[in-house]
N, C-alpha and C positions, 0 to 999 in steps of 0.2 A: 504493500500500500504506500509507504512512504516514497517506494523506488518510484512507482507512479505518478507521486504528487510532486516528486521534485524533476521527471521528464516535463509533467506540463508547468512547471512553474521555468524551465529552460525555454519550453516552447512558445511563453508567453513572453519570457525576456526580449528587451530590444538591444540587440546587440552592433544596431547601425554605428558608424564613427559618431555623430551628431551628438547622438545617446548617451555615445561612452565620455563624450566630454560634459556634456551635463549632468550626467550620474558622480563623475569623478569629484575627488576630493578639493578643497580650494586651493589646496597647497599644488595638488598634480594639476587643475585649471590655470594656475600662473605660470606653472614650466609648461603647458602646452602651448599658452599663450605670445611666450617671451619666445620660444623655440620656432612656433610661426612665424612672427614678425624677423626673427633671424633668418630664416629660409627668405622670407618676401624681401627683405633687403639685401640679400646674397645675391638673387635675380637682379635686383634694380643694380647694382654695383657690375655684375657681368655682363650684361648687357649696355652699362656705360664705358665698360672698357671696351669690349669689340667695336662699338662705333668709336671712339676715341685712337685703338689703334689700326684699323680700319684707316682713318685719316690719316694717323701721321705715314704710316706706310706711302700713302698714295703723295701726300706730302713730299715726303723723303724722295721718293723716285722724280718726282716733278722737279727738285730743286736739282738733284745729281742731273738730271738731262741738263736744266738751264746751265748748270756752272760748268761743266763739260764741253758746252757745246761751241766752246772756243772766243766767247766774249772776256773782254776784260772785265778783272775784280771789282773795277770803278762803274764801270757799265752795269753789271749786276750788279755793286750797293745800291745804284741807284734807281734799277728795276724797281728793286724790291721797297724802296723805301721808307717811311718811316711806320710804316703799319705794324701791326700787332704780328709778329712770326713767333713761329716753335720750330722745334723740333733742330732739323741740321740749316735753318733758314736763321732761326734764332744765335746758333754757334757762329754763324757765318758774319752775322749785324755785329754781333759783339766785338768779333777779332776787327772785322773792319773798323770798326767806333775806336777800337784803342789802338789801329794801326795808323789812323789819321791825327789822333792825339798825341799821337809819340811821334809825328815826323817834324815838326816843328822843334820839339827839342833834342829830335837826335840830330837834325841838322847842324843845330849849335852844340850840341857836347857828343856827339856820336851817334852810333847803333848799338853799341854794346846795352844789355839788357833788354832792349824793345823784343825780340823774340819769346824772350822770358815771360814776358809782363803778357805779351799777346797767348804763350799757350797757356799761360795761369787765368786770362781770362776767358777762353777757350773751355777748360777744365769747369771751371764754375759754373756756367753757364751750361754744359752737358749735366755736371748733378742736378742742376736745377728743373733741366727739361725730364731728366730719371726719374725725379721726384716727384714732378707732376704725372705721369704716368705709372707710377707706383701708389700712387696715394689711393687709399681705403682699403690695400690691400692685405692692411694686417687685422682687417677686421675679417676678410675671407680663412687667411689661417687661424683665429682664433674662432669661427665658429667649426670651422673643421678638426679642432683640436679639443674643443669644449662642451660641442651639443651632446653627442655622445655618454658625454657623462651627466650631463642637466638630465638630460632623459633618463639616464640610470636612475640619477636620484628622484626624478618624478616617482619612478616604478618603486623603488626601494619603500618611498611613502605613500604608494598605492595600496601595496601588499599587506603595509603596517595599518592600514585601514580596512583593508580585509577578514584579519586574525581579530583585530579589537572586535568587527560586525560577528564574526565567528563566536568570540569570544562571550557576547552579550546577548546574542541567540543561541548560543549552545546546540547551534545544529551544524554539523558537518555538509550536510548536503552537497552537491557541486552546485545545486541550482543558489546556493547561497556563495559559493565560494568564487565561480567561474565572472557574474559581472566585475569583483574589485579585480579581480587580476587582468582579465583582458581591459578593465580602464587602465590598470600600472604598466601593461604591456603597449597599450598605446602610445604612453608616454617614450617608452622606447624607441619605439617605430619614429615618432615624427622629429626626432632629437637625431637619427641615420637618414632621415628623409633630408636634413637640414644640411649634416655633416656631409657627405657624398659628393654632393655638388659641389661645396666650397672647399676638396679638397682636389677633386677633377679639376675645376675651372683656376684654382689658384696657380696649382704645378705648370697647367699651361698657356694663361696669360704671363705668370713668370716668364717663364721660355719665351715666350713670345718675344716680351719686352728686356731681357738679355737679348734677345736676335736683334733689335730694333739698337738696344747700346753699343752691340758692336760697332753697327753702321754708324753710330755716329762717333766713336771715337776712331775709327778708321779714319773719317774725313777730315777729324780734327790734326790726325798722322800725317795725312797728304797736306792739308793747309798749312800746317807746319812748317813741311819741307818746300813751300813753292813760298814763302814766306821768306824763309831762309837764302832760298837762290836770290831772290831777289835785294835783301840784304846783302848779300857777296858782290850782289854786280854794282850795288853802289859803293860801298867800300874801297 
């Protein structure tokens, strides 16, 4: 008789997700809650990076054609002019802005140092462009490193709510026992629904954006040296 009354008390259970979060405790409704909102902002963040590196790609290849394509360094600063650049556009304004700053007074005291000063401006100006394209990104590693466990402890305090319902009904039942746990197992689930993603998309917007560094301290390598020549010839 009892084994009967607790299949239909199973069969009456709702065990929809919807359910499990409203049946759930308020301690597991806040970690389900907060572990959402980290998944939906995981999306909003990957989805701002691939349009972001998306452009400077297209960016990057658009300027390497222009500066390639046999015009002069003066011709191209002043393509480009004073607008808002990133990327190897922004490397490019900078060294030029402190190669026209310095010829005034290497005229009168030399060249020595001006190369310095141009890759040191160079240098900064790539962290800066790194930075911008890395930023938010240690919020991807940290829900990929962190939901997994929010969810643990959701469940941990789902299950501790289960034993005390146990406890205070004195019935073993599964029709008793089977809602708190599949709410605490819930909490699991959407805490790896959360992590998965942000640890996929982080590894390879990383990647991405080291491929995209290199490109640009490559260029910052060749500017360098055609900087250099050109210091030689006037010396």
């Amino acid at each position: 008789m009892e084994v009967e009354l607790a299949q239909g008390a199973m069969q009456q259970a709702d065990y929809s997700l919807l359910s499990l979060f409203w049946q759930a405790h308020i301690v597991v409704k806040l970690v389900m809650i907060g572990l959402v909102g980290a998944s939906v902002w995981t999306w909003a963040i990957v989805f701002e990076k691939y349009v972001l590196l998306s452009r400077t790609r297209r960016a990057t290849d658009r300027f390497e054609q222009m500066f390639w394509s046999g015009q002069s360094l003066e011709e191209l600063y002043l393509a480009l002019g004073p607008r808002t650049n990133h990327g190897l556009a922004a490397i490019f304004m900078a060294a030029m802005r402190e190669w026209k700053r310095s010829q005034e007074s290497a005229l009168r005291a030399g060249f020595m140092g001006v190369q310095k000063r141009i890759e040191k401006v160079m240098d900064v100006q790539l962290q800066k462009e790194l930075s911008r394209l890395e930023s938010r990104l240690l919020f991807l590693a940290t829900v990929g490193s962190t939901a997994p466990f929010i969810g643990l402890f959701g469940t941990v305090w789902g299950i501790m709510s289960s034993f005390q319902a146990i406890a205070a009904s004195k019935n073993t039942n599964l029709a008793v026992v089977a809602p708190g746990i599949a709410e605490a197992l819930f909490a699991t689930a959407i805490g790896l629904i959360a992590a998965i993603p942000a640890v996929i998309f982080y590894n390879k917007i990383s990647s991405e954006i080291n491929r995209i560094g290199a490109r640009f301290e490559n260029f910052a390598d060749e500017f360098s040296a055609i900087i250099s020549r050109q210091l030689d010839e006037r010396v």
